[in-house]
MARRO-800266 format. One line per field, with one value per residue: residue number from 1; residue in three letters; x, y, z of N, C-alpha, C in turn. Coordinates in nm, 4 decimals, always signed. Layout:
resi	(NUM/...) $
resn	(ALA/...) $
n_c1	(X/...) $
n_c2	(Y/...) $
n_c3	(Z/...) $
ca_c1	(X/...) $
ca_c2	(Y/...) $
ca_c3	(Z/...) $
c_c1	(X/...) $
c_c2	(Y/...) $
c_c3	(Z/...) $
This chain:
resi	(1/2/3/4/5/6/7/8/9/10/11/12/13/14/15/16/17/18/19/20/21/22/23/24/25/26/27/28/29/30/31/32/33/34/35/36/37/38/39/40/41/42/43/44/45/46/47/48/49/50/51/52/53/54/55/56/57/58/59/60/61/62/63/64/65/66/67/68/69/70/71/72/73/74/75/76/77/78/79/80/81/82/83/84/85/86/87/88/89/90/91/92/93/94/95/96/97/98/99/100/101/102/103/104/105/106/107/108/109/110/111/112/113/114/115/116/117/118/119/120/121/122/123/124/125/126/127/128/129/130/131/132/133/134/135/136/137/138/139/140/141/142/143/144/145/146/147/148/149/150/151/152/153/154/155/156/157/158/159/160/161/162/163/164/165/166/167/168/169/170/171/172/173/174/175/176/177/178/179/180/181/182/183/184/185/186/187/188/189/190/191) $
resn	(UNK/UNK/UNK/UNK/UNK/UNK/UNK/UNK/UNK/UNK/UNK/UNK/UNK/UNK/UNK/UNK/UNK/UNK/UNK/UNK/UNK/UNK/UNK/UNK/UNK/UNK/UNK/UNK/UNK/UNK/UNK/UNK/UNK/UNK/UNK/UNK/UNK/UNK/UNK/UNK/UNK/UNK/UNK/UNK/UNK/UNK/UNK/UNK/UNK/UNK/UNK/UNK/UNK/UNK/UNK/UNK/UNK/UNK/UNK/UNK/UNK/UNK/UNK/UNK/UNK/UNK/UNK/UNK/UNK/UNK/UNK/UNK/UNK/UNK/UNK/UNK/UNK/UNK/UNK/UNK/UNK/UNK/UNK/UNK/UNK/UNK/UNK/UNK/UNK/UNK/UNK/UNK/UNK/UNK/UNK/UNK/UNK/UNK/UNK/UNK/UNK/UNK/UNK/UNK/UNK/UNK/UNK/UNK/UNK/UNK/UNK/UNK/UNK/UNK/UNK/UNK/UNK/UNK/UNK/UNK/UNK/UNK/UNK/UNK/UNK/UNK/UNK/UNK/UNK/UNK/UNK/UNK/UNK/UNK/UNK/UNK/UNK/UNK/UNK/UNK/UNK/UNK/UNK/UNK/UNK/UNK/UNK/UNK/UNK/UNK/UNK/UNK/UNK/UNK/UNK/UNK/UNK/UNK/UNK/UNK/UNK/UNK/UNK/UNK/UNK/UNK/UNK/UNK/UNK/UNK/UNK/UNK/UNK/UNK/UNK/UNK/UNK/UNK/UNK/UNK/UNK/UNK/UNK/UNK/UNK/UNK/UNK/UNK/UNK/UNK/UNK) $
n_c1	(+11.4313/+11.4414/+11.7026/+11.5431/+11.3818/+11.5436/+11.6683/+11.4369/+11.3718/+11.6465/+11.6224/+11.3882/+11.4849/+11.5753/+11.6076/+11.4897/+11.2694/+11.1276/+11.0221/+10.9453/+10.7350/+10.5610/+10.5308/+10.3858/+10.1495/+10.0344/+9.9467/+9.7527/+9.5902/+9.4756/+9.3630/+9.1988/+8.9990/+8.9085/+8.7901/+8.5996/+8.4265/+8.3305/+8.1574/+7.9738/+7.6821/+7.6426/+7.7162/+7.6697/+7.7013/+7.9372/+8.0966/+8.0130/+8.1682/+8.4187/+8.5034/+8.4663/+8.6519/+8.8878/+8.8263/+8.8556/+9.1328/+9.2360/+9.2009/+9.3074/+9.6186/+9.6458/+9.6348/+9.8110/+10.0349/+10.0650/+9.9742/+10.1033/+10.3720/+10.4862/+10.5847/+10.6887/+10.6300/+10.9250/+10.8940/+10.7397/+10.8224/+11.1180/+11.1944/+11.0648/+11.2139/+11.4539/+11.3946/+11.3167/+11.6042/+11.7342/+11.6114/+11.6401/+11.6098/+11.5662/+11.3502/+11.1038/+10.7667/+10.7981/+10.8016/+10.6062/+10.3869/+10.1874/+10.0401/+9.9227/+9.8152/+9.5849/+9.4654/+9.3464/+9.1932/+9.0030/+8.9355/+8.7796/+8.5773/+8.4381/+8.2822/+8.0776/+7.9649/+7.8535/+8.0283/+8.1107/+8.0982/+8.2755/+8.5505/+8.5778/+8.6142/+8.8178/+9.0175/+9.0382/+9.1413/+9.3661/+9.4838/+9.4937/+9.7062/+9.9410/+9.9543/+10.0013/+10.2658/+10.4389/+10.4062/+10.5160/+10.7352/+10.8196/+10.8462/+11.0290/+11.2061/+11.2010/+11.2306/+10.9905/+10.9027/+10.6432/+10.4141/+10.1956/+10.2722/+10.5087/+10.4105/+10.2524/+10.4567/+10.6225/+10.4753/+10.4215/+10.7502/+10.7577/+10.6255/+10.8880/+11.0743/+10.9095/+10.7497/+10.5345/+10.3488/+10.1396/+10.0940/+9.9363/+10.0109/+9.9130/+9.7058/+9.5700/+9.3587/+9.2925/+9.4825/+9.3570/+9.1058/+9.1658/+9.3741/+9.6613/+9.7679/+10.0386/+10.0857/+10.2274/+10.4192/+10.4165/+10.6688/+10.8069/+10.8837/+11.1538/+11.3386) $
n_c2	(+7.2719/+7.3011/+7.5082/+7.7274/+7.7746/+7.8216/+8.0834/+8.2375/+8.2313/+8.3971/+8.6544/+8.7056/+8.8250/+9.0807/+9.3958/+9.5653/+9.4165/+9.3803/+9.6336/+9.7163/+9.5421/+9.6672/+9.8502/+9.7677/+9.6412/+9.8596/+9.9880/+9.7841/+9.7627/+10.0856/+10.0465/+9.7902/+9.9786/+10.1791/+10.0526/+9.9011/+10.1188/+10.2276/+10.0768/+10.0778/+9.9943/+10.2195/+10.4263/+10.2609/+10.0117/+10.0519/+10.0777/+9.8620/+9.6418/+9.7149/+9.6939/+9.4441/+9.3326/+9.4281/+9.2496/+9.0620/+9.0180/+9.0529/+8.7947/+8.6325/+8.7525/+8.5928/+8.2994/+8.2907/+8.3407/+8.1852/+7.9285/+7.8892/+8.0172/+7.9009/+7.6234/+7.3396/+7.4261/+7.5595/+7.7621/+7.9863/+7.8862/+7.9098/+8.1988/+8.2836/+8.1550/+8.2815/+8.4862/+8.5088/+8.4614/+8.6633/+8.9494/+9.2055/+9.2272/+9.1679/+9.0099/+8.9354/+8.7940/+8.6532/+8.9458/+8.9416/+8.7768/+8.8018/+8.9671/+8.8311/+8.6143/+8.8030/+8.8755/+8.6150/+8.5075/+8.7553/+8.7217/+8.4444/+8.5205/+8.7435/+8.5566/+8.4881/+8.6860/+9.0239/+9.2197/+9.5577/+9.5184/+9.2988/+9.3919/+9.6245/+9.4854/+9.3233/+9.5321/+9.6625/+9.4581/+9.4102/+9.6787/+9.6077/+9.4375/+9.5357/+9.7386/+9.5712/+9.4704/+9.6952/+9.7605/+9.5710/+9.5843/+9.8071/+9.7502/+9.6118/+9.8105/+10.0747/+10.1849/+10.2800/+10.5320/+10.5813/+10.4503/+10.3055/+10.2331/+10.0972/+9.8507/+9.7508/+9.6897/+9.4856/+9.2811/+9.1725/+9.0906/+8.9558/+8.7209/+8.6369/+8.5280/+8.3436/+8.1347/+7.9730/+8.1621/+8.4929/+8.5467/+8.7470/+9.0669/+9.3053/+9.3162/+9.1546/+9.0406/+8.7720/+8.5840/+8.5987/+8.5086/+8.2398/+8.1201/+8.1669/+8.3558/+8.5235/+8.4378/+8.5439/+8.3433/+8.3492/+8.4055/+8.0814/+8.0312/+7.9819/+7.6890) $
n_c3	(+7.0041/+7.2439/+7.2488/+7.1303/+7.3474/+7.5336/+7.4253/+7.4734/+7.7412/+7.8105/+7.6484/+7.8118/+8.0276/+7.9998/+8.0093/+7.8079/+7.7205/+7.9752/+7.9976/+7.7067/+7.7248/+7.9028/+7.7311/+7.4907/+7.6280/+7.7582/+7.5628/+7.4085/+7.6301/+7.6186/+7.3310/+7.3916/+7.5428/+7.4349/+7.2040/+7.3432/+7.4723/+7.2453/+7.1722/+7.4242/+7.6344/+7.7728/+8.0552/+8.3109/+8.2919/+8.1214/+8.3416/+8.5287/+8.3612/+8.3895/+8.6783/+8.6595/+8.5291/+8.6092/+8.9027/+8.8192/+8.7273/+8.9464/+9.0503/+8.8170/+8.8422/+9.1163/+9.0421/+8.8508/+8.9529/+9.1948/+9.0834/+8.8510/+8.7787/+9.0514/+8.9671/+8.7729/+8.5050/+8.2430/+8.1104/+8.2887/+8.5056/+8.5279/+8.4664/+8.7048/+8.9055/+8.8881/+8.9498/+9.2395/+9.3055/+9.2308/+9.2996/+9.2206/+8.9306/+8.5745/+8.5248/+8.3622/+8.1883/+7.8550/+7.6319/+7.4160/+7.5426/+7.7511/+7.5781/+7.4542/+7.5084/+7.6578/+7.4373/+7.3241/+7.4914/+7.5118/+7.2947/+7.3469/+7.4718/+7.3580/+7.1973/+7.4045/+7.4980/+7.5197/+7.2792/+7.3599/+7.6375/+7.7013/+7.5646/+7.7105/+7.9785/+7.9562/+7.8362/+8.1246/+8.2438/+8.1625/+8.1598/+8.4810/+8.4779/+8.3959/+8.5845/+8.7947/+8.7499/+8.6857/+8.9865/+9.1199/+9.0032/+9.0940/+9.3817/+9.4430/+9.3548/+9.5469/+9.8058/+10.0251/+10.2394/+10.3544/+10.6188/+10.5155/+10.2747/+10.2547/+10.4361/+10.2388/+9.9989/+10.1988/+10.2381/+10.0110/+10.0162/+10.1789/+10.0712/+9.9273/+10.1367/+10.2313/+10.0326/+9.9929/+10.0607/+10.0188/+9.7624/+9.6021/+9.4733/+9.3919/+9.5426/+9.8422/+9.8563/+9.7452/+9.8920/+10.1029/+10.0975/+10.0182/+10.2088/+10.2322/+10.3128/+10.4712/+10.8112/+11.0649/+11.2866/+11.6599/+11.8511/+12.0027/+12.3885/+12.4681/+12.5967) $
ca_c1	(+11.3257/+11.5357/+11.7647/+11.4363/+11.3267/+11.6527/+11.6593/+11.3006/+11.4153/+11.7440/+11.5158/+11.3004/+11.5790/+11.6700/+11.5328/+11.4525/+11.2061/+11.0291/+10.9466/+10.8674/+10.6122/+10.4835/+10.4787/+10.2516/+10.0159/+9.9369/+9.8827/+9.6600/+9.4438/+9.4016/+9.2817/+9.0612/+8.9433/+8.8304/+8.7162/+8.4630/+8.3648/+8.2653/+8.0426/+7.9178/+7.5215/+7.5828/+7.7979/+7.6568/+7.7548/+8.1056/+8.1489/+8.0534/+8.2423/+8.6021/+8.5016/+8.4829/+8.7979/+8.9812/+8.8237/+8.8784/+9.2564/+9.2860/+9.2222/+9.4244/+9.7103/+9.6992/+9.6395/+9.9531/+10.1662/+10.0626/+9.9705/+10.1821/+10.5073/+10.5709/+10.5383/+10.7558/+10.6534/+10.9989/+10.8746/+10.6927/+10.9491/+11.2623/+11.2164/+11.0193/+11.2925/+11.5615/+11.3559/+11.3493/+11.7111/+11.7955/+11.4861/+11.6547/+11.6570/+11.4122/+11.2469/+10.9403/+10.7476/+10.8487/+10.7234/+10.4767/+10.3192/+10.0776/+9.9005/+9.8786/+9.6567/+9.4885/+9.3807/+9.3314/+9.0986/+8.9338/+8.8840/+8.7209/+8.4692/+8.2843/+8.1784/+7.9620/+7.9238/+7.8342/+8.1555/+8.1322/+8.1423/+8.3891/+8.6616/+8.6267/+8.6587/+8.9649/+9.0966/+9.0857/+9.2390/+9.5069/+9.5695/+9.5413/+9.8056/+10.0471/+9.9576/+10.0670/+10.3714/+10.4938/+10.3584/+10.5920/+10.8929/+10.8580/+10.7912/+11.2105/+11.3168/+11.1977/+11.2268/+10.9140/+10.9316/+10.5355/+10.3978/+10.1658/+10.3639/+10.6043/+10.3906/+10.2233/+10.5533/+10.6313/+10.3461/+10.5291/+10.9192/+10.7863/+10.6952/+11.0323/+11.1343/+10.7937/+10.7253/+10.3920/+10.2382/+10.1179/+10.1204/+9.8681/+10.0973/+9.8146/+9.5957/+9.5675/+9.2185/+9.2321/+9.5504/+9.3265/+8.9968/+9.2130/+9.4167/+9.8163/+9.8501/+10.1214/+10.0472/+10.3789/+10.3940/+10.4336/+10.8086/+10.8261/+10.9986/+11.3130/+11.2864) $
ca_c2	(+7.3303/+7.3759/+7.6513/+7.8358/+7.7636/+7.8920/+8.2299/+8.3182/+8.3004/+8.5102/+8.7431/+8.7399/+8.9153/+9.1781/+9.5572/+9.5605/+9.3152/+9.4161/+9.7745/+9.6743/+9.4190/+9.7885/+9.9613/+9.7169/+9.6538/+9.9718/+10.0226/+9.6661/+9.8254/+10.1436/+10.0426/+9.7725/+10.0461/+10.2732/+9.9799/+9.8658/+10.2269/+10.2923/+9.9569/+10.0461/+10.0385/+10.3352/+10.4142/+10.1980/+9.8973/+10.0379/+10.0790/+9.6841/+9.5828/+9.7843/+9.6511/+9.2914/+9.3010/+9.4248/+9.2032/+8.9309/+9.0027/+8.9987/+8.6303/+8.5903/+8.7468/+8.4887/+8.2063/+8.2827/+8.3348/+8.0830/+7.7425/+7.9188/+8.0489/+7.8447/+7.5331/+7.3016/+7.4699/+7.5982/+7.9085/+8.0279/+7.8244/+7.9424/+8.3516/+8.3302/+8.1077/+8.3667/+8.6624/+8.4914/+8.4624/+8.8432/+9.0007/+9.3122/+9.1825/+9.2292/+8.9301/+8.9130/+8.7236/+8.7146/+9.0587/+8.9322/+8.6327/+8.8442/+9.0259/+8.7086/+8.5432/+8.8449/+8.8845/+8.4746/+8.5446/+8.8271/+8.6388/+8.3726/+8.6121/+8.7749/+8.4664/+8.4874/+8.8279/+9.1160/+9.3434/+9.6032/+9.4610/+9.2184/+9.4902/+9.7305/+9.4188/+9.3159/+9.5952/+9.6903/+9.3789/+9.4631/+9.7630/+9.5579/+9.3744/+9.6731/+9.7831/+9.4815/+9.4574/+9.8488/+9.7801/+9.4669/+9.6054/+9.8996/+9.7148/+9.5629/+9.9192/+10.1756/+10.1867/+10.3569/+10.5660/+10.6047/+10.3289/+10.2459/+10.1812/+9.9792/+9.7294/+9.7063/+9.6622/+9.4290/+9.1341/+9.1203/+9.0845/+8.8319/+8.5933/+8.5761/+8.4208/+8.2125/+8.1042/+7.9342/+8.2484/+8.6004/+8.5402/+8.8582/+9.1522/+9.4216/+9.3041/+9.0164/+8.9921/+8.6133/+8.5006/+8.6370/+8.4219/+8.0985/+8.0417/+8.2137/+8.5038/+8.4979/+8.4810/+8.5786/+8.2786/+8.3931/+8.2867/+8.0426/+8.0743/+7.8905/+7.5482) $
ca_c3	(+7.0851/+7.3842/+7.2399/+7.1313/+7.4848/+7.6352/+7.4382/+7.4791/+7.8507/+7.8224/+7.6587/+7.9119/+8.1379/+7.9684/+8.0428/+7.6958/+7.7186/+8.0481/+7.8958/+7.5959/+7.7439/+7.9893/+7.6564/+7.4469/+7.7218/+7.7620/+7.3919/+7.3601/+7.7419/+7.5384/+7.2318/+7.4123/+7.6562/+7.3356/+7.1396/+7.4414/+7.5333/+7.1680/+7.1275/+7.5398/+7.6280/+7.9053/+8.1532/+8.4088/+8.2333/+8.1418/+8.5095/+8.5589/+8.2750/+8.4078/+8.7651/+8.6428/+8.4433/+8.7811/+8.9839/+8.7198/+8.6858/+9.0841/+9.0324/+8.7187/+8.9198/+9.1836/+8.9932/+8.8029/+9.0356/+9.3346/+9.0444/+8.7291/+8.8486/+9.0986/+8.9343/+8.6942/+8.3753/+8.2258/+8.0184/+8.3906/+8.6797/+8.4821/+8.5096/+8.8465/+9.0310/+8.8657/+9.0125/+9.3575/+9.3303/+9.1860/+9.2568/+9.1857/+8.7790/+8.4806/+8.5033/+8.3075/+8.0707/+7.6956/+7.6012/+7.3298/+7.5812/+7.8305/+7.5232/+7.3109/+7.6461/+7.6811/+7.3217/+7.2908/+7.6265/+7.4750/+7.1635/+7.3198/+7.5681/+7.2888/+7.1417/+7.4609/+7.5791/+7.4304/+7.2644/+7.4076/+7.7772/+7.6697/+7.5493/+7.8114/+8.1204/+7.9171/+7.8876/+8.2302/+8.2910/+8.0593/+8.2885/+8.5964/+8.4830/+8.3880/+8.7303/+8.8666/+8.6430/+8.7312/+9.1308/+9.1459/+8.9753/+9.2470/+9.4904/+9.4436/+9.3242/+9.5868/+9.9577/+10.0728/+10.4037/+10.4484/+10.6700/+10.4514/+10.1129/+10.3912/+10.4498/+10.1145/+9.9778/+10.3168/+10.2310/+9.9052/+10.0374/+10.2681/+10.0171/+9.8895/+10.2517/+10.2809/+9.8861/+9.9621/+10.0557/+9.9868/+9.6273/+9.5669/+9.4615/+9.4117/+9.6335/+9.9060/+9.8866/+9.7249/+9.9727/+10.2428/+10.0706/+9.9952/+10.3052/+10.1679/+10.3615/+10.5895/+10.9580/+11.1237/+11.3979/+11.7740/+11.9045/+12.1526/+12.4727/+12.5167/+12.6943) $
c_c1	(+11.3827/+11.6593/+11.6576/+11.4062/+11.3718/+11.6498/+11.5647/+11.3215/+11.5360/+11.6797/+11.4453/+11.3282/+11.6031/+11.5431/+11.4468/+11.2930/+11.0832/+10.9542/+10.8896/+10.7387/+10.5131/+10.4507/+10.3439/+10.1618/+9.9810/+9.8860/+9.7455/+9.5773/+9.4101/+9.2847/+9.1893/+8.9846/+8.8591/+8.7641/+8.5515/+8.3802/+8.2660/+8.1216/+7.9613/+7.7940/+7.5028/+7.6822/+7.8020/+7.7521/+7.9108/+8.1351/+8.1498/+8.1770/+8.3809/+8.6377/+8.5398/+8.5738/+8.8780/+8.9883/+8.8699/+9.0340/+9.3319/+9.3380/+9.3364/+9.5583/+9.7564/+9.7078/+9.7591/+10.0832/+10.1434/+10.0896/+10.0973/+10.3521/+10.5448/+10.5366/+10.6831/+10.7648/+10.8016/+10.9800/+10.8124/+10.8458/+11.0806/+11.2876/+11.1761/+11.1252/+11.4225/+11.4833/+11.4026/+11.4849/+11.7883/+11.6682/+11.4793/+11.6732/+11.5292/+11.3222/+11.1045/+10.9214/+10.7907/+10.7488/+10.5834/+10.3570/+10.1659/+9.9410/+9.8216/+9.7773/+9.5746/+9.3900/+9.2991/+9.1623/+8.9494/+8.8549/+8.7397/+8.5722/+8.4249/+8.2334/+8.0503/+7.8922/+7.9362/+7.9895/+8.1874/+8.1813/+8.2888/+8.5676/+8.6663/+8.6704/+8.7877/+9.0577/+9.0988/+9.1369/+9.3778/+9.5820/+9.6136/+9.6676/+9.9421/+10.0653/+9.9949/+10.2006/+10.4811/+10.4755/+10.5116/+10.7351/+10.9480/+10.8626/+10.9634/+11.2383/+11.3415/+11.1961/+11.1539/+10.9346/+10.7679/+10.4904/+10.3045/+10.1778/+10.4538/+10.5372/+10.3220/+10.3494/+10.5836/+10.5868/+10.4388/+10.6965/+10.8850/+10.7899/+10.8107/+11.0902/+10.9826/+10.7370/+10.5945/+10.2774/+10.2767/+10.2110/+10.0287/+10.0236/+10.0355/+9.7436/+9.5967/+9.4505/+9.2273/+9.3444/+9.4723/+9.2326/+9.0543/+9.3699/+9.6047/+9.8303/+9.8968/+10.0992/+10.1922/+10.3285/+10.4549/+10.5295/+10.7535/+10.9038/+11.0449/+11.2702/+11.4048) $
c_c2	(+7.3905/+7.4756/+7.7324/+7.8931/+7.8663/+8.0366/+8.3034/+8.3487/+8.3796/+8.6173/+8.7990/+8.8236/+9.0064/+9.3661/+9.5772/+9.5411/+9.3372/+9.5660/+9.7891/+9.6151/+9.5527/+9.8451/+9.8951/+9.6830/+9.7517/+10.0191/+9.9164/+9.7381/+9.9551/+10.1047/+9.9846/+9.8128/+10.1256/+10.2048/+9.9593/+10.0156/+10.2675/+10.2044/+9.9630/+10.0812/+10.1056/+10.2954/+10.3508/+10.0504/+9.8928/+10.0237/+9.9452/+9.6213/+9.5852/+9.7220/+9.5244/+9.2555/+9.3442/+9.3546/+9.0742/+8.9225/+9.0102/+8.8686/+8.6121/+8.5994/+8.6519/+8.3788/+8.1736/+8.2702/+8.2110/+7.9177/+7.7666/+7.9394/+7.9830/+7.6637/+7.4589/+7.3370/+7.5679/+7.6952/+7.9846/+8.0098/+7.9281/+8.0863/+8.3937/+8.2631/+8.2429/+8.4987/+8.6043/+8.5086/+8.5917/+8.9075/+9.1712/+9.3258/+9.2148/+9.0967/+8.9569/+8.8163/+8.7139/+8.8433/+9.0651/+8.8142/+8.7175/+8.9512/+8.9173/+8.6311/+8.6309/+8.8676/+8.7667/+8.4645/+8.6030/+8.7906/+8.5539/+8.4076/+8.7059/+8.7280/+8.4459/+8.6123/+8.9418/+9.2066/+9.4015/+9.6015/+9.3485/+9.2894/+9.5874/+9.6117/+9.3748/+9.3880/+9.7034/+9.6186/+9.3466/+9.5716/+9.7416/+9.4747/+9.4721/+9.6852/+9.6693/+9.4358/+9.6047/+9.8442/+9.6950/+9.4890/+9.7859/+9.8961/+9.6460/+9.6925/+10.0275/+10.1630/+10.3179/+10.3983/+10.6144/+10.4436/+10.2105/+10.1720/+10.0380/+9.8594/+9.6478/+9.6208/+9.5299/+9.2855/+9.0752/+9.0507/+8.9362/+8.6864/+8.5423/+8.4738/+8.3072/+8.1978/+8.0536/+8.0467/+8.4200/+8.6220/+8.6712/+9.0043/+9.2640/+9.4280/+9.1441/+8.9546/+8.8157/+8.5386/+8.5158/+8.4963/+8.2404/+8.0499/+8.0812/+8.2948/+8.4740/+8.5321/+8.4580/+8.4929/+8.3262/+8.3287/+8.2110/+8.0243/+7.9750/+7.8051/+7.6259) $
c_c3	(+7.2133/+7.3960/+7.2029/+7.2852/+7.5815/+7.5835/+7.4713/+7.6320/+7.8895/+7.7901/+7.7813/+8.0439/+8.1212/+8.0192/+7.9410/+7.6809/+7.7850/+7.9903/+7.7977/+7.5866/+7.8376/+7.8719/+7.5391/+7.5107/+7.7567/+7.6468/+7.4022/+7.4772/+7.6669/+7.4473/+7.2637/+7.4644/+7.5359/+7.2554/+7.2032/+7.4779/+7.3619/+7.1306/+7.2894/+7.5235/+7.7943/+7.9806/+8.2596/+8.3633/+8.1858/+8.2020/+8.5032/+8.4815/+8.3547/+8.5544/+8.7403/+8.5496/+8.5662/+8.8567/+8.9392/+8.7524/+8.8078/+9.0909/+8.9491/+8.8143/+9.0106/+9.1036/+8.9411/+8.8659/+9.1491/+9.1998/+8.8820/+8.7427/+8.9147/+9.0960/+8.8229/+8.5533/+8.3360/+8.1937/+8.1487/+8.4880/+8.6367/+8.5616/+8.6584/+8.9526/+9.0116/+8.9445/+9.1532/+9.4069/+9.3068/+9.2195/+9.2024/+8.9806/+8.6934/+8.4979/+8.5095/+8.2174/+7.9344/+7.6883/+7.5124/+7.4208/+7.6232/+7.6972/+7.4483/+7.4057/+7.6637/+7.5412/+7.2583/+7.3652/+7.5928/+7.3438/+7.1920/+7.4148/+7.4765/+7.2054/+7.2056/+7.5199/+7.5455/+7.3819/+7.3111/+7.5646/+7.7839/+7.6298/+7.6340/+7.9434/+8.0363/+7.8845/+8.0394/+8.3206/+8.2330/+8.1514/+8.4373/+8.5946/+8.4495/+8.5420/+8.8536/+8.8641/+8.7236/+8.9156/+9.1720/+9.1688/+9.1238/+9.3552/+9.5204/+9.4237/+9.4304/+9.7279/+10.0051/+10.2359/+10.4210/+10.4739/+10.5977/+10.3331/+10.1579/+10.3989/+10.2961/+10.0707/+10.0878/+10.3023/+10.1155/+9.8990/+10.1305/+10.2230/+9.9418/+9.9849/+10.2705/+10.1175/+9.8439/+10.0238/+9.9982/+9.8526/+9.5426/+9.5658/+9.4772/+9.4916/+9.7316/+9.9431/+9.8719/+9.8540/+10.0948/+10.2408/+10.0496/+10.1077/+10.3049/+10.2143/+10.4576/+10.6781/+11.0209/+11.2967/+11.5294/+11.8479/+12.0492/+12.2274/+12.4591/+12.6575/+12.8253) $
């Protein structure tokens, strides 16, 4: 079990791996974006739906990263302590993991909620997670020179040096709502 363990995380490093995992999630948010739009009752309701798969996968995002990642689970701890330590590296998930939760997810949300609403908020939380995925990896690759990309980018670099916060990558709405966003403490003078 623990050489499975170990390649699924060498895997999990490779370039290969991360692209592969950008190129089937955008296939699986397609298809569930055209699936849900063809079973939708009106554009108002697609709108909620695509809203509440964004706003949904805000959460997911933190959750994962603040109680998932940085936690003792090996198949999570392993690749996220190796990013902290290279962050210039591929670390990602196994490439097949993030569709197999979102399709497990999606599985088990239109036992209660209509199809159509159910495949369009999952897949626009399929794309929020791409977009969190592609934000992340640019967020190590590119050295923005407008002020605003700067600090975006900025919230993110910091939790590398402070680990228990600003765990939001796309957004810091929930570190703002649950107490994790870094407040840069005010030096004090010298005795």
């Amino acid at each position: 079990m623990q050489a499975w363990l170990d390649a699924i995380v060498r895997m999990s490093s490779t370039r290969a791996n991360y692209w592969l995992e950008v190129a089937l999630d955008v296939g699986l948010g397609a298809i569930l974006l055209a699936a849900g739009w063809q079973r939708s009752n009106g554009p108002g309701i697609a709108l909620a739906a695509v809203a509440t798969g964004l706003f949904a996968f805000s959460f997911i995002e933190y959750f994962f990263h603040r109680w998932m990642f940085h936690t003792r689970i090996p198949l999570f701890a392993q690749g996220h302590d190796k990013h902290h330590r290279e962050p210039l590296g591929y670390d990602s998930l196994p490439f097949f993991l993030p569709a197999a939760i979102l399709l497990g997810l999606t599985g088990l949300l239109v036992l209660v909620l209509p199809a159509g609403f159910t495949f369009l908020m999952a897949g626009a939380a399929t794309f929020g997670y791409v977009a969190y995925g592609v934000s992340h990896f640019v967020i190590h690759h590119v050295r923005f020179k407008r002020p605003l990309l700067r600090r975006w980018a900025a919230a993110h670099h910091v939790h590398h040096y402070h680990p228990d916060s600003n765990f939001g990558v796309t957004s810091p709405l929930w570190d703002y709502l649950l107490g994790t966003r870094y407040v840069r403490q005010p030096r004090q003078p010298a005795a």
